[in-house]
C-alpha positions as CSV (number, residue, x, y, z in Angstrom):
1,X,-24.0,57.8,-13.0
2,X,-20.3,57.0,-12.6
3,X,-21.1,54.7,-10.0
4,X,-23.2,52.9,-12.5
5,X,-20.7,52.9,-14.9
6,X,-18.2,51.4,-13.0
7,X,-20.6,48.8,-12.3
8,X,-20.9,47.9,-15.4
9,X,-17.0,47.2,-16.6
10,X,-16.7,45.1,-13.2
11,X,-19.1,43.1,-14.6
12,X,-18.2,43.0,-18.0
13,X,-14.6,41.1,-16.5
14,X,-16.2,38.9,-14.0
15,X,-18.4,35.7,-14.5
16,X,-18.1,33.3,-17.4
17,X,-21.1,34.0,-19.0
18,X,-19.2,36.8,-20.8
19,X,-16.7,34.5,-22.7
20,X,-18.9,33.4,-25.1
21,X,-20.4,36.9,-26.2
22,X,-16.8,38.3,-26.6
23,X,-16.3,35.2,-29.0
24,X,-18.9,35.4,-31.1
25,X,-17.8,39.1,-31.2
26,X,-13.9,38.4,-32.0
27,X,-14.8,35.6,-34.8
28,X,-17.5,38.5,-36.4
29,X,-15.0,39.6,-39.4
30,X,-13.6,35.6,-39.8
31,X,-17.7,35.1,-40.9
32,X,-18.1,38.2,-42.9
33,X,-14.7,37.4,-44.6
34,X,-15.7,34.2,-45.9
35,X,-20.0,35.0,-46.4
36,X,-18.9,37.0,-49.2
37,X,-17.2,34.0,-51.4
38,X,-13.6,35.7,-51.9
39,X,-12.5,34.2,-48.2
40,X,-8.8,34.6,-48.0
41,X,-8.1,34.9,-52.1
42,X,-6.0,37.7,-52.9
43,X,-4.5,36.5,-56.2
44,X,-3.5,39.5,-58.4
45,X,-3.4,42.3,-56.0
46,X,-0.9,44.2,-54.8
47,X,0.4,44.2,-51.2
48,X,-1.9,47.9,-50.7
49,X,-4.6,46.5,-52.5
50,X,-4.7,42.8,-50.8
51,X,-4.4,44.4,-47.3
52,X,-7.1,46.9,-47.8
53,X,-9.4,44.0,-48.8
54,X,-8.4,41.8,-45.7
55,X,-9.7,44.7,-43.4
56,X,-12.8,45.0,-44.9
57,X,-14.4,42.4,-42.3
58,X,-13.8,45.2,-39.7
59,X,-16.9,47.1,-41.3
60,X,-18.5,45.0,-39.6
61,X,-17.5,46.2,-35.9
62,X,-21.0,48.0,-35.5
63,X,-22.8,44.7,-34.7
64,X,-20.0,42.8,-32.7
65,X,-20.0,45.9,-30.4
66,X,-23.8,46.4,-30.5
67,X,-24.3,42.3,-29.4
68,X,-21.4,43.0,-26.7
69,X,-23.3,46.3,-25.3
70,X,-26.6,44.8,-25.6
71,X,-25.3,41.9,-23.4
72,X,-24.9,44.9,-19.9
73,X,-28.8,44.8,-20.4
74,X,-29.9,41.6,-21.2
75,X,-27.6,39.8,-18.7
76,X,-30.1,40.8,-16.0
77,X,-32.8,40.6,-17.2
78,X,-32.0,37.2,-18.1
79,X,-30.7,36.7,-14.4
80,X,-34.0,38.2,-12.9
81,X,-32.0,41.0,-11.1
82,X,-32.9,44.4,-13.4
83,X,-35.4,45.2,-11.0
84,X,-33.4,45.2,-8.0
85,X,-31.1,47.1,-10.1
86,X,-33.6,49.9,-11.0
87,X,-34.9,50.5,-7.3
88,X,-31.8,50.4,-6.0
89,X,-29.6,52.6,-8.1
90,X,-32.7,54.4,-10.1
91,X,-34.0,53.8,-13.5
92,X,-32.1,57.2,-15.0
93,X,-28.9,56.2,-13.7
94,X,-29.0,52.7,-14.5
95,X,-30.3,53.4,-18.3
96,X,-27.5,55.5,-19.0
97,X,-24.8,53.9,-17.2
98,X,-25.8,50.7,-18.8
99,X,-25.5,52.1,-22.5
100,X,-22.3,53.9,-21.5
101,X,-20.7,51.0,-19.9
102,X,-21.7,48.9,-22.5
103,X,-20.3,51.2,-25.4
104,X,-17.0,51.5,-23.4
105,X,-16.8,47.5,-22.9
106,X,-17.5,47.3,-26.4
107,X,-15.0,49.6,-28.0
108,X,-12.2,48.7,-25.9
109,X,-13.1,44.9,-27.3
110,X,-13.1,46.5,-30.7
111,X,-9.7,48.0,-30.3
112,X,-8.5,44.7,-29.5
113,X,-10.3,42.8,-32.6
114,X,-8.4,45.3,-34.5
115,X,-5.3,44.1,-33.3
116,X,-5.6,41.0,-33.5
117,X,-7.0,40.6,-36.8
118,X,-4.4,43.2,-38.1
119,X,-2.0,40.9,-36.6
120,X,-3.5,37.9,-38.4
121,X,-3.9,39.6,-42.0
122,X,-0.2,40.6,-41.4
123,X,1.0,36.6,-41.0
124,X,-1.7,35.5,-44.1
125,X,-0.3,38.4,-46.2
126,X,3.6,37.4,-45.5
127,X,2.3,34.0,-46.5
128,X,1.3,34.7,-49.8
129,X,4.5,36.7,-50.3
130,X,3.3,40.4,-49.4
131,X,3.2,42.2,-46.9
132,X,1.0,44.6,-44.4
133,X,0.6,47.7,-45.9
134,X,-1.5,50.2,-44.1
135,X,-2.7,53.0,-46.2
136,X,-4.5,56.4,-45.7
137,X,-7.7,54.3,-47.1
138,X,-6.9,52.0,-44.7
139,X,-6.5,54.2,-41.5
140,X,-9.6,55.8,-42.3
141,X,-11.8,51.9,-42.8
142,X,-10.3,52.1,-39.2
143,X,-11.7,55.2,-37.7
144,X,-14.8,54.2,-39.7
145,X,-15.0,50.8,-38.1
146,X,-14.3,52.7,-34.7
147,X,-17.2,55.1,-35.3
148,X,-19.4,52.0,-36.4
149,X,-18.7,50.7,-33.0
150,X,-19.9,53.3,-31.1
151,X,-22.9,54.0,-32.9
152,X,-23.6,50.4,-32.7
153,X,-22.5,49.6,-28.9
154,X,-25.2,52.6,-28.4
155,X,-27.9,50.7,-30.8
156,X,-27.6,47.5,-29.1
157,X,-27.9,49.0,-25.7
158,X,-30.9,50.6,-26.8
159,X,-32.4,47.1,-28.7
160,X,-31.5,44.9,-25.2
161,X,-33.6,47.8,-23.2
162,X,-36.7,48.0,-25.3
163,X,-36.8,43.6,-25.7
164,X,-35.1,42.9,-22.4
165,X,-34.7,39.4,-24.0
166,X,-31.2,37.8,-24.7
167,X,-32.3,35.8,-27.7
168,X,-34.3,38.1,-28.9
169,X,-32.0,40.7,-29.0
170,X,-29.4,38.9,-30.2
171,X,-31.4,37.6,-33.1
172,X,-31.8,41.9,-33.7
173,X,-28.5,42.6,-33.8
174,X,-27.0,39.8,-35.3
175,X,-29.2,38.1,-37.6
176,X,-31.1,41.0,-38.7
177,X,-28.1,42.7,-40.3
178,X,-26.2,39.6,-41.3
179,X,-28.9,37.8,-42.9
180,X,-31.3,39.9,-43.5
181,X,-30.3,43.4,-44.5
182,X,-27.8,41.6,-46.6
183,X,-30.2,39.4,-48.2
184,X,-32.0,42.4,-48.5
185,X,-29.0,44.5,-50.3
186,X,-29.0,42.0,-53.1
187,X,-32.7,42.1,-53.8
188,X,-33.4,45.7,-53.3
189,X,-30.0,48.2,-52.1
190,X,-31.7,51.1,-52.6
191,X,-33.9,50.3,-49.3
192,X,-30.9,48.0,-47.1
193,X,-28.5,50.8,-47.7
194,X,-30.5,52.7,-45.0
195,X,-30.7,49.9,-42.9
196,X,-28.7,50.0,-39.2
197,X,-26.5,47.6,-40.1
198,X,-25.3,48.7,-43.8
199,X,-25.7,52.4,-42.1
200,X,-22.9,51.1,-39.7
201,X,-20.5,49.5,-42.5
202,X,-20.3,52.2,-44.8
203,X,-18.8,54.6,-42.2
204,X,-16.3,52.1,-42.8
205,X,-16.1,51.5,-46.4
206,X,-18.4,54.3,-47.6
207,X,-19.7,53.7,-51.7
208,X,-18.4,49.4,-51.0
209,X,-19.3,48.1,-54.7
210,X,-21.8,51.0,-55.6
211,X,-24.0,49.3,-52.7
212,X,-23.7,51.1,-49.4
213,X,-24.1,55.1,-49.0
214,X,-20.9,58.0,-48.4
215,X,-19.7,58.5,-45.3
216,X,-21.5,62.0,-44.2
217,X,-25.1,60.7,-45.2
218,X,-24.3,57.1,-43.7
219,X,-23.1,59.0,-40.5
220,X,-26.3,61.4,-40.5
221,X,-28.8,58.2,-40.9
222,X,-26.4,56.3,-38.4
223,X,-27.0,58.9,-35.6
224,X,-30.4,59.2,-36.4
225,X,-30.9,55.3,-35.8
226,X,-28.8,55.8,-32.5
227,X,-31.2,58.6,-31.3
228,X,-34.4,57.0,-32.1
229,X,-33.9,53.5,-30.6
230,X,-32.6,55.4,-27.4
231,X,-35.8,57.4,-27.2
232,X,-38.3,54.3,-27.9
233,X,-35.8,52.9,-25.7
234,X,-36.1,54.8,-22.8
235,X,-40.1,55.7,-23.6
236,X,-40.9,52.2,-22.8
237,X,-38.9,51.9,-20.0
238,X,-40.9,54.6,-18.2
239,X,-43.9,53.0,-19.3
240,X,-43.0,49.7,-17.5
241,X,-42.1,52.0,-14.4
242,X,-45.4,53.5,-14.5
């Protein structure tokens, strides 16, 4: 399986295809910043307070890496060349690399979206005359948004092999929590808050505005999502082998 892995981080470097899937994945916590009508206003707070609430996009890291990881699957199936793939290195070895490449590819990209957009909060902070001040609460939104990542790198593996269609998958992963399981949280939270995507965020900001669950149960349901999808996942994939 190494050898599959290693396939898949060449290819997540090579070919411009990839550019505009690690965009859409960078500008992620710019939209979520400004879908939730505050944008960048941080009048009143304090430098702990307005920093804390500048992270809060990174939540959101569960479905950037999910789109990212789904993209190891979809690519070739988009490019006709899964099948060669499959008889050539075998369907085990190829499921699992794929949805270990792609969860690697897709939490080193989330590293560096939490660099740069720590960088960024930092220069819009300084503007506003405060400054960047990382907290306990703010070290743990980030090892929440790192644990949202890997769940959801592993989700939207799973989601690319059970459509093996780029634009429906992406339509999943993106639109599904972004529109609709937000929609969804104003109308009716006590079902969204079990949804992937809200599952994914509260590892991050666990209990956000009385909406979204505590971090242990949102963990629980968030690896019980992961698990499932990967068995329906692979399930179907034998059948299509068969």
């Amino acid at each position: 399986m190494r050898g599959a892995i290693r396939s898949e981080l060449l290819r997540a470097v090579s070919g411009s295809s990839i550019l505009p899937v690690y965009l859409v994945a960078l500008l992620m916590p710019a939209f979520v910043l400004f879908s939730d009508g505050r944008g960048l206003d941080v009048d009143g707070l304090d430098s702990a307070a307005a920093s804390l609430r500048l992270l809060e996009p990174l939540a959101w890291s569960g479905v950037s890496a999910a789109f990212v990881a789904a993209y190891s699957v979809t690519r070739e199936c988009y490019y006709a060349s899964m099948d060669r793939t499959l008889t050539a290195v075998g369907a085990p070895r190829t499921f699992a690399g794929k949805l270990v490449g792609g969860a690697i590819v897709a939490v080193a990209l989330t590293a560096a979206i939490f660099a740069l957009w720590t960088t960024g909060v930092s220069v819009l902070l300084v503007q506003d005359g405060l400054a960047l001040e990382l907290t306990s609460a703010a070290w743990r939104g980030y090892a929440g948004a790192m644990g949202s990542a890997i769940l959801g790198a592993f989700i939207g593996g799973a989601v690319g092999w059970i459509t093996r269609n780029y634009y429906l998958t992406a339509a999943i992963v993106l639109l599904l929590p972004m529109v609709v399981e937000l929609a969804l949280l104003r109308t009716a939270p006590e079902v969204a808050r079990f949804s992937p995507g809200l599952v994914l965020a509260a590892l991050s900001i666990p209990g956000h505005q009385g909406a979204l669950l505590d971090v242990l149960p949102a963990l629980c349901i968030g690896v019980v999502w992961t698990a499932g999808l990967i068995a329906v996942a692979w399930l179907r994939e034998r059948r299509r082998r068969t």
